[in-house]
C-alpha positions as CSV (number, residue, x, y, z in Angstrom):
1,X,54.4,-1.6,5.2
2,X,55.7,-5.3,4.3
3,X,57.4,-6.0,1.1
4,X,55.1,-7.5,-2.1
5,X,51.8,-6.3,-0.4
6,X,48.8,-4.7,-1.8
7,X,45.6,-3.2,0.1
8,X,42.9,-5.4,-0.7
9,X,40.1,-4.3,-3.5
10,X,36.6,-2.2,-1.5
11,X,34.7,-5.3,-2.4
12,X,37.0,-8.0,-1.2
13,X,37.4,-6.0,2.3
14,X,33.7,-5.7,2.6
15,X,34.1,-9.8,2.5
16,X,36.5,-9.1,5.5
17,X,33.6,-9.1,8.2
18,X,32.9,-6.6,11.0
19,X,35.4,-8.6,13.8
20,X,38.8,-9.1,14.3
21,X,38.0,-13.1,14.1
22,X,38.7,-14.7,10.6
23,X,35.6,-15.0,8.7
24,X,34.0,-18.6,7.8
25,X,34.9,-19.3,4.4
26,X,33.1,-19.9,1.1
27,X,33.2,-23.5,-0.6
28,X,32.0,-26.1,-3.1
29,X,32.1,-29.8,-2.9
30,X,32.4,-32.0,-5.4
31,X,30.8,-35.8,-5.5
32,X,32.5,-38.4,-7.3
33,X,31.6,-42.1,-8.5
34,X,34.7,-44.3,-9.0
35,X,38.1,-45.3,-7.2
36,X,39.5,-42.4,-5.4
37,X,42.7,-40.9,-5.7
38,X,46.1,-41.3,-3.5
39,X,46.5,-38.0,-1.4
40,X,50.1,-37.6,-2.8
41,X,48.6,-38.2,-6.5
42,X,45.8,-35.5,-5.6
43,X,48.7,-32.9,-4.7
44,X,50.6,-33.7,-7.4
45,X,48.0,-32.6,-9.7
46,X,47.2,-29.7,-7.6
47,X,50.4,-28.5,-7.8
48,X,50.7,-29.3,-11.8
49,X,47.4,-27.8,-12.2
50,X,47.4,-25.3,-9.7
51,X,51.2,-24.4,-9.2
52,X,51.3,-20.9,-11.6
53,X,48.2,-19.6,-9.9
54,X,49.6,-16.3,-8.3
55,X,46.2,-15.8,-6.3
56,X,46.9,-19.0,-4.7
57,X,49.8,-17.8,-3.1
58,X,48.5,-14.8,-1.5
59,X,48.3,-14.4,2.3
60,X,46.0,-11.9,4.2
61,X,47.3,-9.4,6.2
62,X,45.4,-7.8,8.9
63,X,45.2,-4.0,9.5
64,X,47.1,-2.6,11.8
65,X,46.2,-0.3,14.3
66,X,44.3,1.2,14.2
67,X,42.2,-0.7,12.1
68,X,39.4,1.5,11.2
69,X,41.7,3.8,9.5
70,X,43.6,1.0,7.8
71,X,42.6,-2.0,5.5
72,X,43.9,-5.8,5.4
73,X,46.7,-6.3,3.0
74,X,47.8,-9.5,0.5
75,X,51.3,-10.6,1.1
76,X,52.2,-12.5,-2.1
77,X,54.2,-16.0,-1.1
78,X,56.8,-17.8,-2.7
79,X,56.2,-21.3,-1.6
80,X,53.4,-23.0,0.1
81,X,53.4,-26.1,2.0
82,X,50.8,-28.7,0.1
83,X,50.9,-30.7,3.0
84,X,49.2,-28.2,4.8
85,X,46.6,-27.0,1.9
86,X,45.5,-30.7,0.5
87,X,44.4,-33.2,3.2
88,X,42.1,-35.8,3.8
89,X,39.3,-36.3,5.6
90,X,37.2,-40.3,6.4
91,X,33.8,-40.1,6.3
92,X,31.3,-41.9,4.0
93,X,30.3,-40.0,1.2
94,X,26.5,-40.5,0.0
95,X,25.0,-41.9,-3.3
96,X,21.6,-40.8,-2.6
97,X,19.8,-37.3,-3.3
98,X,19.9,-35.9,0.2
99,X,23.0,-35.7,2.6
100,X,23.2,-38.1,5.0
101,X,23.7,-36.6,8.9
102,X,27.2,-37.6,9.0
103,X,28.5,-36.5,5.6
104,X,26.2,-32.9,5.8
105,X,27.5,-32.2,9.3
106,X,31.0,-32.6,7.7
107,X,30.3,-30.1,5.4
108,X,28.9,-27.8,7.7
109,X,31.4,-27.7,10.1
110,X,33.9,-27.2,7.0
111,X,32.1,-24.0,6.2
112,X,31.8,-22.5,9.4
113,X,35.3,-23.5,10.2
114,X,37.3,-20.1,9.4
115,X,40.5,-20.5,7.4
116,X,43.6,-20.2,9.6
117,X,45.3,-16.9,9.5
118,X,49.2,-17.1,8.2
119,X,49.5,-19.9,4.9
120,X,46.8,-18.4,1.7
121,X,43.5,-19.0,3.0
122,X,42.3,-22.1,1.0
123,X,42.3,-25.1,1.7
124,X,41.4,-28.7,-0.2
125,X,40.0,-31.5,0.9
126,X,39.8,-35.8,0.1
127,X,37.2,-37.0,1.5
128,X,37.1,-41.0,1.2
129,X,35.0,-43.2,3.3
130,X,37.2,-45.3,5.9
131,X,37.3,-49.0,5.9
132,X,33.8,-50.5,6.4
133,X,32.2,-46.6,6.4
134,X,29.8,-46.8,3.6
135,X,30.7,-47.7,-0.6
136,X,34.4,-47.3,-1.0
137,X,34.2,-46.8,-5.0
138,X,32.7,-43.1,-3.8
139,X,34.3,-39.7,-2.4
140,X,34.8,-36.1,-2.7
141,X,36.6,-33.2,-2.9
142,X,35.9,-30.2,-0.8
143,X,37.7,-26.7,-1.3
144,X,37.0,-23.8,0.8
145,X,38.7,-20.5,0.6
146,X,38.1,-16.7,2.5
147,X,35.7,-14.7,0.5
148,X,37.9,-12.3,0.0
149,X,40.1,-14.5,-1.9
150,X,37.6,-15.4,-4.2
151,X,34.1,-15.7,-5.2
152,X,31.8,-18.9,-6.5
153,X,32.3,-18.4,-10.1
154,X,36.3,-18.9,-9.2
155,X,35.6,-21.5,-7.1
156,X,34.2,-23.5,-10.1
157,X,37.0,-22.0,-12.3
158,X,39.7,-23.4,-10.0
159,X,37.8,-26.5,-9.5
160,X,37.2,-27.7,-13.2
161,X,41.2,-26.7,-14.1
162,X,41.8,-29.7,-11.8
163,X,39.4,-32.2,-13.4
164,X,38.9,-33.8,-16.9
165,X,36.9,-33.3,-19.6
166,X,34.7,-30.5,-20.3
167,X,33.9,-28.4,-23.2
168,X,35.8,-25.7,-24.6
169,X,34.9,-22.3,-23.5
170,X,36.9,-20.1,-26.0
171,X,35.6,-16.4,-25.5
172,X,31.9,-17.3,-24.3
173,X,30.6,-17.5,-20.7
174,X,29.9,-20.9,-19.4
175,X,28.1,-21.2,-16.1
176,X,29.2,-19.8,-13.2
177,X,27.2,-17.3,-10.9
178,X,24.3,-15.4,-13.4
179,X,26.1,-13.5,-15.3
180,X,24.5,-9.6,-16.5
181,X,24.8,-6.9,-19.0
182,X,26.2,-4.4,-17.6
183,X,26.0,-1.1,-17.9
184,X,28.7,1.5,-18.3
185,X,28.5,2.2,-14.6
186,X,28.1,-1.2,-13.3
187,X,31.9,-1.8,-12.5
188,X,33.6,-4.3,-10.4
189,X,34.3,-2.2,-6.9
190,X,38.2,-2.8,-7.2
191,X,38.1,-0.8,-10.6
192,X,38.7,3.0,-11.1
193,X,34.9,4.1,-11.5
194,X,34.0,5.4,-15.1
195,X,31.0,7.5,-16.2
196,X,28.1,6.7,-14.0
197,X,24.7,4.9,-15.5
198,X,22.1,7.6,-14.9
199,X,19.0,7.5,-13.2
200,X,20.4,4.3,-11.7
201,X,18.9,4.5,-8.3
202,X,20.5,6.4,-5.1
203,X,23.1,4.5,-3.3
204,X,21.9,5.6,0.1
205,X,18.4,3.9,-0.6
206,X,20.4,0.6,-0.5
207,X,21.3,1.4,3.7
208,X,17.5,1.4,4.6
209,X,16.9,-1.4,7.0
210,X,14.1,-3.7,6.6
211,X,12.6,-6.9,8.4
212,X,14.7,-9.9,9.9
213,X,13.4,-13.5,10.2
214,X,11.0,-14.2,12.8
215,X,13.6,-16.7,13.7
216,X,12.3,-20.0,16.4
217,X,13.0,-19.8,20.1
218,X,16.8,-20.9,20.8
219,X,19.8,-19.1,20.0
220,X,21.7,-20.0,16.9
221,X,24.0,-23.1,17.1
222,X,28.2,-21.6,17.3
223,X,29.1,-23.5,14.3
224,X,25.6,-22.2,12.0
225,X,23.0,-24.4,10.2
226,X,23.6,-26.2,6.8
227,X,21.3,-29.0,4.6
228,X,21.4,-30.0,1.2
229,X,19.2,-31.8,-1.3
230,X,18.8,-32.6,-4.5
231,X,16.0,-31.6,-6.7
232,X,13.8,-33.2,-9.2
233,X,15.4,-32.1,-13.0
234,X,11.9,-32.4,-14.5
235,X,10.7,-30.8,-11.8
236,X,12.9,-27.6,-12.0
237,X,12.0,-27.8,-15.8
238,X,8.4,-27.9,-15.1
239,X,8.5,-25.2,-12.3
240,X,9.7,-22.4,-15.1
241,X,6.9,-23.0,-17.3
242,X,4.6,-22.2,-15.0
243,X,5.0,-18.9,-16.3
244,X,3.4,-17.6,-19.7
245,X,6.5,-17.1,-22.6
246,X,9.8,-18.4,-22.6
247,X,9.4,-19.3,-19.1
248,X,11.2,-18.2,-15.3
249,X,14.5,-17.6,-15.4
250,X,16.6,-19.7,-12.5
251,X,17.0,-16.3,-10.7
252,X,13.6,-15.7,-10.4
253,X,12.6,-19.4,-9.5
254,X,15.3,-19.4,-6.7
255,X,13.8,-16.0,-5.3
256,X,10.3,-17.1,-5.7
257,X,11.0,-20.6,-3.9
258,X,12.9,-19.0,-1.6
259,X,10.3,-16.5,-0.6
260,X,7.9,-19.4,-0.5
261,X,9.7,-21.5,1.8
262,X,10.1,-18.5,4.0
263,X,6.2,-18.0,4.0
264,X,5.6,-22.0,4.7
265,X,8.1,-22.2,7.9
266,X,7.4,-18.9,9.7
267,X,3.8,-18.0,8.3
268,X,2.3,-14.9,7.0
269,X,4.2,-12.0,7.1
270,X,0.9,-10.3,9.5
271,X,1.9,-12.9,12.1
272,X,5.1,-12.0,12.5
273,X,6.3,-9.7,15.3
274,X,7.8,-6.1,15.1
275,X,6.7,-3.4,12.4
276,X,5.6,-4.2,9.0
277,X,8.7,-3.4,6.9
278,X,9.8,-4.7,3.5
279,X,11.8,-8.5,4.1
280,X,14.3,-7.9,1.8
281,X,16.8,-10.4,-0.3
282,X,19.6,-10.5,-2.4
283,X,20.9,-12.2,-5.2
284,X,24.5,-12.1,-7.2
285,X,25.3,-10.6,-10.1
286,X,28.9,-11.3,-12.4
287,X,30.3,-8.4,-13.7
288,X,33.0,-10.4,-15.7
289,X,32.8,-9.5,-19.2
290,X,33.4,-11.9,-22.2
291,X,37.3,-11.2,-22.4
292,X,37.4,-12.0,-18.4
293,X,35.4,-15.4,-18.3
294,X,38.4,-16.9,-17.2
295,X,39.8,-14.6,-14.5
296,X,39.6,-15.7,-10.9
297,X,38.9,-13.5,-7.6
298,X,35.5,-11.2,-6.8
299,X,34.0,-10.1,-9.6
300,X,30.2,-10.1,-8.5
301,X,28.2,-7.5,-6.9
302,X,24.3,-8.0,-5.3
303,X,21.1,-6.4,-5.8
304,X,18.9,-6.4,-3.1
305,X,15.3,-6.7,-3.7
306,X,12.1,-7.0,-1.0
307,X,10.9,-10.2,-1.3
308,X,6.8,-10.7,-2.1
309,X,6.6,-12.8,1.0
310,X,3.0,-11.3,1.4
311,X,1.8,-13.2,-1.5
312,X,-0.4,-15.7,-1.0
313,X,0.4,-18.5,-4.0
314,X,3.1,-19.9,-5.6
315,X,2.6,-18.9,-8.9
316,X,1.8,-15.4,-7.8
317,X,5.5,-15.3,-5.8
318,X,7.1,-16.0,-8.9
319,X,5.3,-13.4,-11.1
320,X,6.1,-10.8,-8.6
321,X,9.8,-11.8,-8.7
322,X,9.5,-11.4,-12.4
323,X,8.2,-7.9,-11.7
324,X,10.7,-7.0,-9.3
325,X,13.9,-8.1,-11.6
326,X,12.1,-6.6,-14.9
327,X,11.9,-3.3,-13.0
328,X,14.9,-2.5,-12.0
329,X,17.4,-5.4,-13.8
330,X,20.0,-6.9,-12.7
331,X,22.9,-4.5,-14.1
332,X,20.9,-1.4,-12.9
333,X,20.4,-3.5,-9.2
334,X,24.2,-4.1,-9.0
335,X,25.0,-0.7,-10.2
336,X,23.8,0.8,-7.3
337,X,25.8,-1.5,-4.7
338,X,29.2,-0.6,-6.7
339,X,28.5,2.9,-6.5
340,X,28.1,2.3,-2.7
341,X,31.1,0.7,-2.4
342,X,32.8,3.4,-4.2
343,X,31.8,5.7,-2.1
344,X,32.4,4.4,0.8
345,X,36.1,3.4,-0.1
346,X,36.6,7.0,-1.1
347,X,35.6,8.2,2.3
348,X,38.2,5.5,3.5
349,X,38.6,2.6,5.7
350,X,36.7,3.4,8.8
351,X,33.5,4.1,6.4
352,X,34.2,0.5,4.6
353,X,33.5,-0.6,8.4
354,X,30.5,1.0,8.4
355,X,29.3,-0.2,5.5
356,X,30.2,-3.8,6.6
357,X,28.3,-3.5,10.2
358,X,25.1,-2.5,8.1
359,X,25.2,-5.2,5.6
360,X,25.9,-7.8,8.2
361,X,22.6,-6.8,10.1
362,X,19.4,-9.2,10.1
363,X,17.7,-6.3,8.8
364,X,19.2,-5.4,6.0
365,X,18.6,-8.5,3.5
366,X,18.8,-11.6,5.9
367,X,17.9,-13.4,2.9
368,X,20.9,-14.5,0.2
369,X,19.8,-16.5,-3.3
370,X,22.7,-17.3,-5.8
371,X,22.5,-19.7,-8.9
372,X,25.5,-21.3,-10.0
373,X,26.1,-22.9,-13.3
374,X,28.6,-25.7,-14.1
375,X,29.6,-25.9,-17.2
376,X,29.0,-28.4,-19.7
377,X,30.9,-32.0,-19.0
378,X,31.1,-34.7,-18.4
379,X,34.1,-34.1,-16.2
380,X,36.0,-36.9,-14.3
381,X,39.3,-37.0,-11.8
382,X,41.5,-39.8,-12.6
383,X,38.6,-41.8,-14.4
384,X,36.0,-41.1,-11.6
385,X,32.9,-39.4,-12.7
386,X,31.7,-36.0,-11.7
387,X,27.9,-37.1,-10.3
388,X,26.9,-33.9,-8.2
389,X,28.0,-30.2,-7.1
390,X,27.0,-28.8,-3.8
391,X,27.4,-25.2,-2.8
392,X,28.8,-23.8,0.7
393,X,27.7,-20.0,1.1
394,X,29.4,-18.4,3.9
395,X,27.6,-18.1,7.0
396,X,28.5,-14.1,7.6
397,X,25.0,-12.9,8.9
398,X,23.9,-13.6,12.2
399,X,20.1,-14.3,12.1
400,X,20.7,-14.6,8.3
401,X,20.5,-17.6,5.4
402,X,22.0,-18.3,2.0
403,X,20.1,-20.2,-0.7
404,X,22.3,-21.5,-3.2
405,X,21.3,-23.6,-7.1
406,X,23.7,-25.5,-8.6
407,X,23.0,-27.0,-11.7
408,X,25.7,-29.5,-13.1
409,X,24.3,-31.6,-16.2
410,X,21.0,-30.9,-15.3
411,X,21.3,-32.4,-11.7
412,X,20.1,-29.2,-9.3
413,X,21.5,-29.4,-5.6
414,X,19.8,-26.9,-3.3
415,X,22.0,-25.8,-0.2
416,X,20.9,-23.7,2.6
417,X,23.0,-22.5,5.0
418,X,22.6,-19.7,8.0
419,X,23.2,-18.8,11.4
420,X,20.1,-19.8,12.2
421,X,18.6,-22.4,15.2
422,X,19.5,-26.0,14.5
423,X,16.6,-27.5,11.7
424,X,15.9,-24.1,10.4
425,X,18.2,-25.1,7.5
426,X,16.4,-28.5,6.8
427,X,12.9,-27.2,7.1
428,X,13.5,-24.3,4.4
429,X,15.4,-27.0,2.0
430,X,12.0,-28.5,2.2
431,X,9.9,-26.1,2.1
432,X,11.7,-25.1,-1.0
433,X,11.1,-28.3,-2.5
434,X,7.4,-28.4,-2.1
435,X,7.1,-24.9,-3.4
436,X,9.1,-26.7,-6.8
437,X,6.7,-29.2,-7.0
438,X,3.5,-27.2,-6.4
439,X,4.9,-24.2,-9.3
440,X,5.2,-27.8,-11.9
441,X,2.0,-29.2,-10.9
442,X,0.4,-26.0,-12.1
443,X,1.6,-26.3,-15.7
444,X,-0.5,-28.9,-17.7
445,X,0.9,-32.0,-18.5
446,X,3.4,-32.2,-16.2
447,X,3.3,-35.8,-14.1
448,X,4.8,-35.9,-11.0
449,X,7.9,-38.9,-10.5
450,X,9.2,-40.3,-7.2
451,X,10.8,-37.9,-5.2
452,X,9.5,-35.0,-6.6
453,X,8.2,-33.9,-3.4
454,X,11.0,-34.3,-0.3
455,X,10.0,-36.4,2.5
């Protein structure tokens, strides 16, 4: 056993994967307008900003063998090597709502590219057009980490400590990944388990297997599928009115959409081949409470829900998301996958692995939503002015796809990623679009602008 390591948390060693390759990492890039920074300026401020971040210096182990009855390790580091952590990338970064091919395939092969094993696994990068590559007054920053390191709410955590601006968050939770009630029960997975929450659902219900995508002819490209777009503000507004009260929440309108996009590229659920079983989904839930708003690492669980891809509207999608997350809520949903987790890590390592290979099957809940909310600006770097975030899920389930919201001054960006064939991606950040527009067009009053509907 080395010196100043530590066995990695149940929940950050499900984030591990099933293979002995290092998994694709999770990310978030950032869109500036306004002169860029020097690189050495950039780590400078990482370093100022970054420097007494003890998470930032830990380096992932991997079991040794053999590795079912073991689990990866974090070696904390004294020193890391900027250079190697902060670098810059040329490519023209767009101005426009949707991602140019150049800029999205960028991005896409940044989140399928793993993180290297050996320095921390994170990694930060300038991207700045080259000379005569598209409007030099704009650029971005990229960060991707491993999962296991930490999850979106940190990465938006991390991020903002290295910006400007902002409001202050004192004790209250600002954005971030939804954020829950939770229940007595509902504990982050690296914690000691308390009393349970009774009645709270059986754990092995969560293994059942379900349906996977009825994905198109052609295998899925090595390096995964990824599009982005941005959405319509008054149409997002519009879209959760369309239900009676004080409206859809963004969890339910990302599920709903979602589902409908699903329903638009493949067709009815009848059509599609093999036996008629639930499609299921999943969304994230925090389980930070107030007093740890500001802590980074994995503090989320999922609940995993079957999606109402049999309905036939829009509008009735959306009310049978309601339904679904009124039934069982989202403390009571995550409660079940921690106590799943727990028991699994008490069995030990080998049934972790288990765990892991079923979750990572196209069965189980190919389909991932996740809302993310940045908090309140404006925020700038060196004078240059936040404009848009964009989310990188991880692409960690073959056959699978992540839908993630991000909503940063009321500008919504919509990524999809998956390991999907090449398109797929594209055609459900449409898809998702239209199903938007067609929930806002249904509430009275509402008058459609330009580009409310993507081309």
């Amino acid at each position: 056993m080395m010196k100043n390591s530590v066995v990695l948390s149940p929940s950050d060693e499900l984030l591990c994967g099933k293979s002995a390759r290092p998994e694709p990492p999770i990310g978030m890039a950032l869109l500036f307008t306004g002169e860029p920074p020097l690189l050495d300026a950039l780590r400078e401020r990482v370093a100022e900003r970054w420097g007494g971040i003890p998470l930032l210096r830990r380096s992932l182990l991997r079991p040794g063998r053999p590795s079912w009855l073991r689990r990866h390790r974090w070696q904390q580091t004294e020193d890391i090597d900027l250079r190697a952590h902060v670098a810059e990338v040329r490519a023209a970064v767009p101005g426009a709502g949707r991602g140019d091919t150049g800029f999205t395939g960028l991005l896409a092969r940044l989140v399928a590219e793993p993180v290297p094993d050996g320095p921390p696994p994170w990694r930060l990068r300038l991207v700045r057009p080259g000379p005569g590559r598209g409007p030099q007054e704009r650029f971005a920053l990229v960060l991707t980490t491993h999962h296991a390191l930490m999850d979106g709410r940190s990465l938006e955590r991390l991020l903002s400590r290295l910006l400007d601006g902002g409001t202050g968050r004192g004790g209250a939770i600002h954005g971030g990944v939804r954020a829950a009630r939770t229940p007595g029960g509902a504990v982050p997975a690296h914690e000691a388990p308390g009393s349970r929450l009774k009645g709270a659902g059986r754990p092995l219900d969560a293994l059942r297997s379900g349906r996977a995508l009825p994905l198109a002819s052609g295998p899925p490209r090595p390096e995964g599928d990824f599009a982005w777009t941005a959405l319509d503000t008054d149409t997002v507004r519009a879209a959760r009115r369309a239900l009676p009260g004080l409206g859809a929440t963004l969890n339910e309108l990302v599920l709903a959409a979602s589902t409908g996009a699903l329903r638009a590229v493949h067709g009815a659920p009848d059509r599609w081949p093999g036996a008629a079983r639930p499609l299921y989904g999943m969304f994230s839930v925090d389980l930070r409470t107030p007093d740890q708003g500001e802590e980074l690492g994995n503090f989320v669980s999922v609940v995993r829900l079957p999606l109402p891809v049999a309905a036939d509207g829009p509008r009735e999608r959306l009310l049978a998301c309601r339904d679904l997350l009124a039934g069982t809520g989202p403390a009571h949903g995550a409660d079940t996958t921690t106590r799943l987790v727990s028991a699994a890590s008490r069995a030990g390592p080998w049934a972790l692995r288990l765990l892991i290979r079923r979750a990572g099957s196209p069965r189980w809940a190919p389909v991932a939503c996740t809302v993310i909310r940045w908090p309140r600006g404006p925020w700038s770097l060196d004078g240059a002015s936040l404009e848009r975030v964009i989310p990188l899920a991880p692409m960690q389930t073959p056959g699978g796809v992540r839908v993630v919201l991000t909503d940063y001054a009321r500008a919504f960006t919509l990524s999809v990623t998956g390991h999907t064939p090449g398109g797929h991606a594209r055609d459900l950040a449409d898809a998702f679009g239209r199903e938007l527009a067609s929930l806002a067009h249904s509430v009275t009053g509402f008058r459609a602008r330009h580009g409310d509907r993507p081309t």
